[in-house]
C-alpha positions in Angstrom: 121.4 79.1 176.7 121.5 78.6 173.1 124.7 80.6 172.5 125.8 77.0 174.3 125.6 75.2 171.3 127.4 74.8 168.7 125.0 74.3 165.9 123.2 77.8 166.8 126.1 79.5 166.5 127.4 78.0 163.3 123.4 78.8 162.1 124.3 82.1 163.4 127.0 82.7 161.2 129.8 81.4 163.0 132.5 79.3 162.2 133.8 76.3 164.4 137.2 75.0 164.1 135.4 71.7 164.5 132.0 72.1 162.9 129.3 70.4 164.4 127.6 67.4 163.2 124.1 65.5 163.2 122.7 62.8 160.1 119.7 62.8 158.5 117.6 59.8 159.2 120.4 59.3 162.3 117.5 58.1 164.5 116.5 54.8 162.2 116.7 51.2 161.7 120.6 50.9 162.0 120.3 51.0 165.5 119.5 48.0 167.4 117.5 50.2 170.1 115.2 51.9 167.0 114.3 48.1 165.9 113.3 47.1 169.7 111.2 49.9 170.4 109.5 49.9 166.8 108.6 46.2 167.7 107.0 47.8 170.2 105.2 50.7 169.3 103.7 48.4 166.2 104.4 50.8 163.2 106.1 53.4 161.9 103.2 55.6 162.1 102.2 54.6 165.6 105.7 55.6 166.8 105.7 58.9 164.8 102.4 60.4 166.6 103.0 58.8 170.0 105.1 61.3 172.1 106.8 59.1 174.6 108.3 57.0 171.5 108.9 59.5 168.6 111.1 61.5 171.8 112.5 58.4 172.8 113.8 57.5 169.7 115.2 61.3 168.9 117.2 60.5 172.0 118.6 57.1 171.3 121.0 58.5 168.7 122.4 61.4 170.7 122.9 59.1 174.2 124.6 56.3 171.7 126.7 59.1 169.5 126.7 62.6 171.1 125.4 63.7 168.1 125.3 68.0 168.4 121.4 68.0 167.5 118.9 66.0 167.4 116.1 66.0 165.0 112.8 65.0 166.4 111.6 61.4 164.6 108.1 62.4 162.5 107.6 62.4 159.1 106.9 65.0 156.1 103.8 63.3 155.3 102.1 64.4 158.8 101.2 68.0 156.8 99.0 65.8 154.4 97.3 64.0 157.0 96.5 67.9 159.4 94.8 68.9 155.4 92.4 65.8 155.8 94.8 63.0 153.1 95.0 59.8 155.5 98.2 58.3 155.0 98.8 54.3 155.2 102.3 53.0 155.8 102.8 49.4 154.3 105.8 47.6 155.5 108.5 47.1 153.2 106.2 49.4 150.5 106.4 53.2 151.6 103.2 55.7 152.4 100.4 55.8 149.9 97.5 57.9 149.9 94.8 58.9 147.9 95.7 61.0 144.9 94.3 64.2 144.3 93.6 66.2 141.5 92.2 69.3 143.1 93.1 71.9 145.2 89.5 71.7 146.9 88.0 69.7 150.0 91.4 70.2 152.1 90.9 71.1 156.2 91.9 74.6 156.5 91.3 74.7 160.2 93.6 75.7 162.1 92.2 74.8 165.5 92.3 71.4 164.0 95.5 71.7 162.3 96.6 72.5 166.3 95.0 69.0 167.3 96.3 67.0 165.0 100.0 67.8 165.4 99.7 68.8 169.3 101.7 65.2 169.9 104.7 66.4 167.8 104.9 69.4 169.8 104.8 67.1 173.3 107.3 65.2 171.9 109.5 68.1 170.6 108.9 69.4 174.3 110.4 65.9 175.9 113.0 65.4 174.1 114.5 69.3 175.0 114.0 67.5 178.5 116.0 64.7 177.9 119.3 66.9 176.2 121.6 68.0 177.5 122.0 72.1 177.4 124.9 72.3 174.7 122.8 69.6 172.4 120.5 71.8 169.8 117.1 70.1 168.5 115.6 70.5 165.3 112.2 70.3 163.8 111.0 69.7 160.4 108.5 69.8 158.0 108.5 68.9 154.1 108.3 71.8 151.4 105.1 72.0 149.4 107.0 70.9 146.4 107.7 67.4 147.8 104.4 66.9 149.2 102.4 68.5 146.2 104.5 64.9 144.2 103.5 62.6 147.3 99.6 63.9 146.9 99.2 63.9 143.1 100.5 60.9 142.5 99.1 59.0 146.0 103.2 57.6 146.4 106.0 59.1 145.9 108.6 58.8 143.0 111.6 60.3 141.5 109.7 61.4 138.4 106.9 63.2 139.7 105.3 63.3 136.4 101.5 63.3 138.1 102.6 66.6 140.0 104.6 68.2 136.7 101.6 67.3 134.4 99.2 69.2 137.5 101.3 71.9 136.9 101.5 72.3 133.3 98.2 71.7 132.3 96.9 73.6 135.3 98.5 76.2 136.8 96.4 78.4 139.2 95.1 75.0 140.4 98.6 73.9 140.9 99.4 76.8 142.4 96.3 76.8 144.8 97.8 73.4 146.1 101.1 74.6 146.9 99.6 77.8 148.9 97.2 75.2 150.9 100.5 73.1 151.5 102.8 76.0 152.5 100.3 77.9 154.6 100.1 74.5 157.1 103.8 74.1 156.2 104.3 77.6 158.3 101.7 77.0 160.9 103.5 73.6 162.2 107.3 74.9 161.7 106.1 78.1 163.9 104.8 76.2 166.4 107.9 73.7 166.3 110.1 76.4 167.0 107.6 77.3 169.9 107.9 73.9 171.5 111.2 74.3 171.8 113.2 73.8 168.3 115.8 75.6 167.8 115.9 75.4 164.2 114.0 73.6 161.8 114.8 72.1 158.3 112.6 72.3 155.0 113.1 69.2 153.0 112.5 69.3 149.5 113.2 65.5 148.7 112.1 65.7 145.2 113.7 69.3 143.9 116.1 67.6 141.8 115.0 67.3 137.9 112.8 70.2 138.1 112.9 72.6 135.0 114.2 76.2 135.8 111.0 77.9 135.2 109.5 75.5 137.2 111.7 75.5 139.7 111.3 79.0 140.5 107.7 78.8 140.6 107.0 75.6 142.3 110.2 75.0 145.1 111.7 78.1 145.3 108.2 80.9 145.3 106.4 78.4 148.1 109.6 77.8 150.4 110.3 81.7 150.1 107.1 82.5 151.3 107.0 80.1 154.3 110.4 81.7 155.3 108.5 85.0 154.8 105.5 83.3 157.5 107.7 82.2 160.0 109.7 84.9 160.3 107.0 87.1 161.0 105.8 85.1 163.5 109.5 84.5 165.4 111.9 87.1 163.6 115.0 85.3 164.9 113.9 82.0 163.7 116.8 79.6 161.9 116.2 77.6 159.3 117.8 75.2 157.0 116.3 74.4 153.0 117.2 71.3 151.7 117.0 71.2 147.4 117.7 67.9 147.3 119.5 67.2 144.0 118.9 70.5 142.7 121.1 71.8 139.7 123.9 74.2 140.7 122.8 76.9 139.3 119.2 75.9 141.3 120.8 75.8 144.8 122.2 79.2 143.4 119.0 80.7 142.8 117.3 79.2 146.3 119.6 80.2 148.7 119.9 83.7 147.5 116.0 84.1 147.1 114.2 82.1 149.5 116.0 83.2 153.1 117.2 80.5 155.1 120.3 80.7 157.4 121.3 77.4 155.9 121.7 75.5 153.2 121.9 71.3 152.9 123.7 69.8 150.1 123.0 66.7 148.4 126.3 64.3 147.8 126.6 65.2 144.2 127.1 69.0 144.8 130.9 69.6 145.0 131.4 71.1 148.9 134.2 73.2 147.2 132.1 75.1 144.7 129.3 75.4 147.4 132.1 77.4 149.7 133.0 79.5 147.1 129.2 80.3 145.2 126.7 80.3 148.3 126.4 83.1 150.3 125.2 81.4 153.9 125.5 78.7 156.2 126.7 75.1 154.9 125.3 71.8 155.8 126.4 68.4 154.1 127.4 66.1 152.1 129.2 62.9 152.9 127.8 60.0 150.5 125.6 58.0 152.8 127.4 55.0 150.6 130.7 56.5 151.8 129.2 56.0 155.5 128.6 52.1 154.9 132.2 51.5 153.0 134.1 53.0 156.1 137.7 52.4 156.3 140.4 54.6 154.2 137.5 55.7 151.7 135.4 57.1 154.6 138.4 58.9 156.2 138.9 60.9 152.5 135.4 61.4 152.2 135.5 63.4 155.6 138.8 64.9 155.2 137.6 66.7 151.4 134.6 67.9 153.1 136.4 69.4 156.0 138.8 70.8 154.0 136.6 72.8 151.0 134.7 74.3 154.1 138.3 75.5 156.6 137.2 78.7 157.3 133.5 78.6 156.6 130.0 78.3 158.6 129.5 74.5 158.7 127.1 71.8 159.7 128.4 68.4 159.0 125.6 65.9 157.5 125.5 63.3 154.7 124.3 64.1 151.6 120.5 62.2 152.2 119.5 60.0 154.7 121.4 57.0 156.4 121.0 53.9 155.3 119.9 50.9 157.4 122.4 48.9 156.4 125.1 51.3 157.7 127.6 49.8 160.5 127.6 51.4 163.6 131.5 51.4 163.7 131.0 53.9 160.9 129.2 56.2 162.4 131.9 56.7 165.2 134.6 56.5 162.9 132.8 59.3 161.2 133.1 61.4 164.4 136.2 60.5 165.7 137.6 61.9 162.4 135.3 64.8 162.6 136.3 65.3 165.7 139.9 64.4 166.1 
């Protein structure tokens, strides 16, 4: 069944003469049917960790779009709250929790662990009910890396100067953190891929202005290891790593080290260079800005993508998340010229 779709094969190795396409954030508050049921559900976390919603709304972009795969609506930050960190979402404000400064006092239960994310996995499992066979879902979960930022600092932040000062002045602590993070990491993209996923993405939002040396040891060692995990556990797993903003020479150095079938691009990294320097599977990079402009700009956009990657394995994304203030019209002129 899965050789049925298009994003498995191109994860696979294989390239499509049309590559398919999904968006990060592509379920979200652009869509007039996210902002009704979010009404209804009451919050953003509410709607995450209730099954019947966080499938609905993984659905709304595919019946609206046709989208090739759809990622199931949950949040990076559900890994803090299975180790014990409650999270708070304040309209308008982001998550907060309470920083830490030590890798100590985290739940390491894994029956527990099982618990707290068993209504992601429900909802993984009803949204496969409501695709169709040729439409591939993904999971997701967030690298230890980004969350290690999130819980040092209690927010996060494009600095991440509580996590780097963790890590400088205490390493083995630091490093104790990351192994806590990446070992739950595992455990819930594992059992992602068992509720029916057929891929799942690593999202290292805040990779970008990392040192080398610390690079190595903090975004690429973790995620390498978690690819390691999973792939014991399901050998023909497929997995995407997202570096967000990483350096060249950094995307260079994670996608021959850690693993992955795939890797996503940020907008800055030229597609061209990518095609030529990286040794797997594409995904990216249309400027989410691009997206909202439309028109003649959009159309270019698309076409310079398409063209660096002619030839090549190919998912095609934006380069982060879409914004909410992006017209819909956009979003189908985006796959019409995709698409043809």
């Amino acid at each position: 069944m899965s050789s049925d779709r298009k994003l498995v094969r191109v994860l696979d190795g294989t390239a499509e003469k049309v590559p398919p396409v999904w968006l990060m954030r592509q379920a979200g508050r652009y869509l007039p049917e996210y902002r009704k049921l979010r009404a209804e559900a009451g919050s953003f976390w509410a709607m995450a960790l209730t099954p019947k919603y966080a499938a609905e709304v993984t659905l709304q972009p595919i019946r609206r779009f046709g989208f090739d795969a759809a990622i199931l609506f949950s949040d990076i930050l559900t890994v803090p709250e299975a180790l014990g960190q409650k999270v708070t979402f304040t309209e308008g404000e982001g998550p907060s929790l309470a920083a830490v400064t030590s890798a100590k006092g985290f739940n390491q239960d894994h029956a527990e662990w099982l618990s707290y994310f068993e209504p992601i996995y429900e909802a993984l499992r009803l949204t496969r009910a409501g695709l169709t066979p040729e439409t591939s879902l993904l999971g997701f979960a967030g690298a230890p890396w980004t969350l290690a930022t999130y819980l040092a600092a209690g927010a996060g932040g494009d600095e991440q100067k509580a996590a780097k000062l963790w890590a400088y002045r205490d390493p083995q602590g630091f490093a104790a953190l990351l192994d806590i993070l990446g070992e739950c990491v595992a455990f819930h993209l594992i059992r992602q891929l068992e509720a029916g996923a057929d891929a799942v993405q690593i999202f290292d939002s805040w990779a970008g202005g990392v040192p080398a040396s610390l690079f190595e040891q903090a975004v690429i060692a973790p995620t390498q290891k978690i690819v390691a995990t999973v792939r014991a556990a399901r050998p023909d797993a497929r997995i995407i790593g997202f570096p967000r903003a990483a350096t060249l020479a950094g995307y260079q150095d994670y996608a021959r080290a850690v693993g992955i079938n795939a890797i996503s691009l940020d907008t800055a990294a030229p597609m061209g260079w990518a095609a030529a320097n990286l040794d797997c599977v594409l995904q990216g990079n249309l400027d989410p800005i691009a997206l909202i402009a439309g028109g003649s700009a959009l159309d270019r956009a698309v076409d310079e993508i398409l063209q660096a990657t002619s030839g090549k394995p190919h998912i095609f994304n934006l380069g982060h998340g879409i914004l909410p203030e992006t017209p819909i019209a956009h979003v189908e002129q985006l796959l019409k010229r995709i698409r043809g």
